[in-house]
C-alpha positions as CSV (number, residue, x, y, z in Angstrom):
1,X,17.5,-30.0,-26.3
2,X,15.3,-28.4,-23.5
3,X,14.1,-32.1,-23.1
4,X,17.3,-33.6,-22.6
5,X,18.3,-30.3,-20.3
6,X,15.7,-30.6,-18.2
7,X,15.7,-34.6,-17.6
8,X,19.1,-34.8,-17.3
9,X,19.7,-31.7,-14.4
10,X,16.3,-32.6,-12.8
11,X,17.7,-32.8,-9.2
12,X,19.9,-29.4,-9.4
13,X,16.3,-27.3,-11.0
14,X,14.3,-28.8,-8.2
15,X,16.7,-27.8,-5.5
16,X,17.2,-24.3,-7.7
17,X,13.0,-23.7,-7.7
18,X,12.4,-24.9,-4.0
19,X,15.1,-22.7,-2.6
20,X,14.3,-19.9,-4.2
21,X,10.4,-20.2,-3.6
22,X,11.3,-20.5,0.1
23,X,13.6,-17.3,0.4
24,X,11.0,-15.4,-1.6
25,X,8.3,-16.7,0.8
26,X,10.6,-16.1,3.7
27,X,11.8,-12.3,3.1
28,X,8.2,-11.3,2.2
29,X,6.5,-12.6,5.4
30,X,9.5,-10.8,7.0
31,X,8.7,-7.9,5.3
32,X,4.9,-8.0,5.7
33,X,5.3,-7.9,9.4
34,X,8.4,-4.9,9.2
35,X,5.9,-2.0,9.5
36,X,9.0,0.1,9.7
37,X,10.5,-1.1,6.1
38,X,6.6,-0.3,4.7
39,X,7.7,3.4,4.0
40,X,10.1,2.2,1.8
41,X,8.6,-0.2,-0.5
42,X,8.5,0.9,-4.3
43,X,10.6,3.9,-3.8
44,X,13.9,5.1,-4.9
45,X,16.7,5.1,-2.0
46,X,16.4,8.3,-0.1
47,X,18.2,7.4,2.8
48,X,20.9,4.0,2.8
49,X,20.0,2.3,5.7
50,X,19.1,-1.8,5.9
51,X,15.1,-1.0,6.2
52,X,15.7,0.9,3.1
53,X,17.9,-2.1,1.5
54,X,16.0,-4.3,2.3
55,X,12.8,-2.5,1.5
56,X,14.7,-2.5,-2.2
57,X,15.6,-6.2,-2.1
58,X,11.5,-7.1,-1.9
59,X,10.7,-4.5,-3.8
60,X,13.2,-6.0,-6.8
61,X,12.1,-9.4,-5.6
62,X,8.3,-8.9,-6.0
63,X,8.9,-7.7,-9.6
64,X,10.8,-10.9,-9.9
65,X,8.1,-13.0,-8.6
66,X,5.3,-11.2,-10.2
67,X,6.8,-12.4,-13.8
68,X,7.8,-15.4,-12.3
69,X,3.4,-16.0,-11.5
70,X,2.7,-15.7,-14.7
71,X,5.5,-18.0,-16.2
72,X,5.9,-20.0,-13.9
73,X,2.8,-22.5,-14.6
74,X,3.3,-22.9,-18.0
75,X,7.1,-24.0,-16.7
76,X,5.5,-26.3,-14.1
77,X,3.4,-28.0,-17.0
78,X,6.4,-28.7,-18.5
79,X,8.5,-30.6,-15.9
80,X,5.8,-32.5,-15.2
81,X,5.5,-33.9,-19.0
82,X,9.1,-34.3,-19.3
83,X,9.6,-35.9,-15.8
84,X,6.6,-38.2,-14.9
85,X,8.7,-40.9,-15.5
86,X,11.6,-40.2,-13.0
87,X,11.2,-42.2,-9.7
88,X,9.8,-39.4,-6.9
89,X,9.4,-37.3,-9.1
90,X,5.9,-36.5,-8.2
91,X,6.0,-35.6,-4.7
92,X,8.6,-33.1,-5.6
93,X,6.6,-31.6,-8.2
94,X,3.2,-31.0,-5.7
95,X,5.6,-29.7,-3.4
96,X,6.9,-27.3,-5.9
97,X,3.3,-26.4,-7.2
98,X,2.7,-25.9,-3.4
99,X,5.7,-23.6,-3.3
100,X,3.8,-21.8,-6.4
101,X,1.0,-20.9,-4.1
102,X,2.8,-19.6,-1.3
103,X,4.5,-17.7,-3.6
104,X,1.4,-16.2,-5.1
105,X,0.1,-15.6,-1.4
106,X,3.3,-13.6,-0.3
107,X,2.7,-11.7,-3.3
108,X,-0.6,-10.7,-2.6
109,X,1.2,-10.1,0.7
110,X,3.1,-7.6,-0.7
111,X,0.3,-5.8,-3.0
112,X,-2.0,-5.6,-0.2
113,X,1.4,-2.6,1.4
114,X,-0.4,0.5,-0.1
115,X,0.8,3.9,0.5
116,X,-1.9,4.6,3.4
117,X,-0.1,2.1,5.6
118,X,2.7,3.4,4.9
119,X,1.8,6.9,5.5
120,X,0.5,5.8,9.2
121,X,3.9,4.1,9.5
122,X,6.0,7.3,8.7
123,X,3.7,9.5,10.9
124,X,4.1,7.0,14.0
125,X,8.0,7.1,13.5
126,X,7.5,10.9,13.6
């Protein structure tokens, strides 16, 4: 059943994992570089503003992506079993394993936001 699932919507996954690699990737090296949001990050909404949505939206995302980095190999290993055959197939699937590691960077991107920087980012808005 998975088998069949997986061959047959092969093209609509791929485009399903790549996109959604990229806008993690995306919003957390936005983030990592939004000293302002950094106050924010794993806390409950205080004030609604868009730092603090968005600071909510990465915040969500990294818990996403942190289940995702441990599942997500184990996924991987499977597509590339049930789809060696396909035609191209391999060049989409390094640049999916790729993706993987970008992913894992941006979320050691994220870790590496401890409350001290935060802290030195509240006191310079101050």
């Amino acid at each position: 059943m998975i088998k069949n699932f997986i061959i047959k919507n092969w093209k609509i996954l791929f485009n399903i994992q790549w996109v959604g690699f990229c806008i993690f990737i995306a919003l957390a090296v936005i983030y990592y570089w939004d000293k302002e949001a950094h106050i924010y990050f794993n806390r409950s909404l205080e004030t609604i503003d868009i730092q603090s949505l968005f600071s909510l939206i990465v915040t969500l995302l990294f818990v996403l992506f942190t289940v995702v980095a441990m599942v997500y190999p184990l996924l991987l290993l499977i597509q590339i079993y049930l789809i060696q055959s396909e035609k191209g197939s391999g060049k989409k699937l390094f640049f999916l394993a790729a993706l993987y590691l970008l992913s894992i960077v941006s979320l050691f991107l994220l870790y590496t936001i401890n409350s001290s920087h935060a802290i030195k980012t509240l006191q310079s808005l101050n």
